[in-house]
N, C-alpha and C positions, 0 to 999 in steps of 0.2 A: 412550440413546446407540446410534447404529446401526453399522454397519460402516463405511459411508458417511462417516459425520461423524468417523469414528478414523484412517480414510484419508486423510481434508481434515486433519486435525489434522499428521498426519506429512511430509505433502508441503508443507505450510504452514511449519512451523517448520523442514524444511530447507533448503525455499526461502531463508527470511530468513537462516539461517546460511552457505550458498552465497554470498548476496549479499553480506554481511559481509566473507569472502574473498576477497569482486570475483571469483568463479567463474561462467563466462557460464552455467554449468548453473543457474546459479539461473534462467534464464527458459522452458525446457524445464521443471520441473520446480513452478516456477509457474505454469503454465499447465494443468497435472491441477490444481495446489491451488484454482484460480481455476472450471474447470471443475465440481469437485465443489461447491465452496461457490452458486454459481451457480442448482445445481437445489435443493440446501436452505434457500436464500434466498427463495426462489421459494415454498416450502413452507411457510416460515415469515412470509410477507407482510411481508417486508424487504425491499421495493420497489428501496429505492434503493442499501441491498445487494448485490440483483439487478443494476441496472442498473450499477454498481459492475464486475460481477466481466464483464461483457459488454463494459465501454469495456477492461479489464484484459487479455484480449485482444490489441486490436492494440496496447494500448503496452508489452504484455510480447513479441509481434513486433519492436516495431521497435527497444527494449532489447535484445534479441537479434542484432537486423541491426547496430545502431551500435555493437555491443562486439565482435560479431565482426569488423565491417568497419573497425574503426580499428584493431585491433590486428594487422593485415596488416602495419603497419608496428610500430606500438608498442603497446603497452596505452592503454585510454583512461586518460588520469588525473584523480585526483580534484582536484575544482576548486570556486571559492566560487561563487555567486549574486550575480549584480552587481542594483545600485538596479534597475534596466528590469526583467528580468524577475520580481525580487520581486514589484514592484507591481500587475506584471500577474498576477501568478499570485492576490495579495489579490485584487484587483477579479473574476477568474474565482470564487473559492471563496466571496466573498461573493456574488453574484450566483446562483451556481448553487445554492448552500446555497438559498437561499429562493427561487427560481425551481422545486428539485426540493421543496423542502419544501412549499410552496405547490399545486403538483400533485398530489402524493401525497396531501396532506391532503385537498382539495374532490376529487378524483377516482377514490381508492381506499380499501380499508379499510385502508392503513398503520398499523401500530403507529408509538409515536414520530416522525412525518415529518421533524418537521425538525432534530431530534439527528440522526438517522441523516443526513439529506441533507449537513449540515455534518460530520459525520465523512467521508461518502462523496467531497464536494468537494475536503477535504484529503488525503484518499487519493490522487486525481487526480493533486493538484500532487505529491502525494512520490513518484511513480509516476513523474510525466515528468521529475522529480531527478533518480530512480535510472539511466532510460534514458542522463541526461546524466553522471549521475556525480558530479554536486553532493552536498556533503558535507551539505548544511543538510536532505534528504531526512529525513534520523534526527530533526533536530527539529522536524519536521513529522509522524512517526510515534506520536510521542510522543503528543502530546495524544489523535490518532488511537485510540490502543490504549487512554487511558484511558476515551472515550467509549464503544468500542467493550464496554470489559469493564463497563460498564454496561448496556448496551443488551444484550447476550447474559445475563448478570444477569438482569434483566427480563422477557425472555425464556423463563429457563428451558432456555437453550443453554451447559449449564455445562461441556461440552468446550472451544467456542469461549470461551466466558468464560476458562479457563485457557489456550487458545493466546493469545489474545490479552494475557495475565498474563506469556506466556513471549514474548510479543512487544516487550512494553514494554520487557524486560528486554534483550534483544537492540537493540533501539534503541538503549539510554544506550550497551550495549557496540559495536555501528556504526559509534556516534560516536565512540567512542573513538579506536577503530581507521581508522578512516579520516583522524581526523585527526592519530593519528600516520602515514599513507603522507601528507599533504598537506605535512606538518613536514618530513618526509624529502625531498620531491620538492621545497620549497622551499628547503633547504639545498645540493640539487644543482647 
């Protein structure tokens, strides 16, 4: 365990607790988490990890522009996923799961490619949730985190293996909570 990786671990799980609070500091503050994970991804030939924490980036940018700049008037609120973009978001995570899995496999020495690629696809889509505010985000984290505490498992990256332990855990609770503020803002 380095300094590094205890660092990613703390800015990681306050990230996802800030988010939980619908606190726009969760994207300043994911964005060091996303940062450090990045170069240890990198280190650790989690390709699509890597490429993962570099798309994370601009969609914790623009998470950040669409909660600050809606809430000039109101807070954004939490809202469901209608059929269209479901579908669309399947057909992207399927496609790109085995479009990155497929590359990393014939053209790197990836561990796991294509666990990882399909963990990293659904990350994508719960990523561009969260910039929206979609409540279904958390159940798309979910599997996310159980994949993920495998593959760091495997690894031998048993700090992220426990963030990601304390991530799943923060999902079920996410979802909680957010769809008590969706119940609340429905009753309004």
């Amino acid at each position: 365990m380095t300094p590094l990786e205890i660092l990613g671990f703390v800015f990681g799980v306050s990230g996802v607790w800030l988010t939980i609070k619908e606190k726009v500091w969760c994207f300043p503050v994911g964005l060091v988490n996303v940062s450090i994970s990045l170069y240890l991804f990198i280190q650790q030939q989690l390709y699509s990890d890597a490429v993962q924490q570099g798309v994370y980036i601009p969609l914790l940018f623009f998470g950040w522009y669409n909660w600050i700049n809606y809430s000039k008037k109101n807070p954004l609120p939490v809202s469901r996923v209608d059929w269209r973009l479901a579908s669309i978001l399947l057909l992207c995570v399927i496609g790109l799961s085995y479009t990155m899995g497929s590359l990393f496999h014939h053209f790197t020495d990836a561990d796991v490619p294509y666990i990882d690629a399909t963990a990293t696809a659904l990350s994508f889509a719960a990523q561009y949730l969260i910039a929206h505010k979609k409540i279904e985000n958390w159940l798309l984290w979910i599997p996310v985190n159980i994949l993920y505490i495998g593959i760091y498992f495997y690894k031998g990256l048993y700090l992220y293996m426990l963030r990601f332990t304390i991530y799943l855990v923060l999902a079920i609770t996410g979802f909680g909570a957010w769809k008590k503020e969706l119940n609340a803002q429905q009753r309004v």
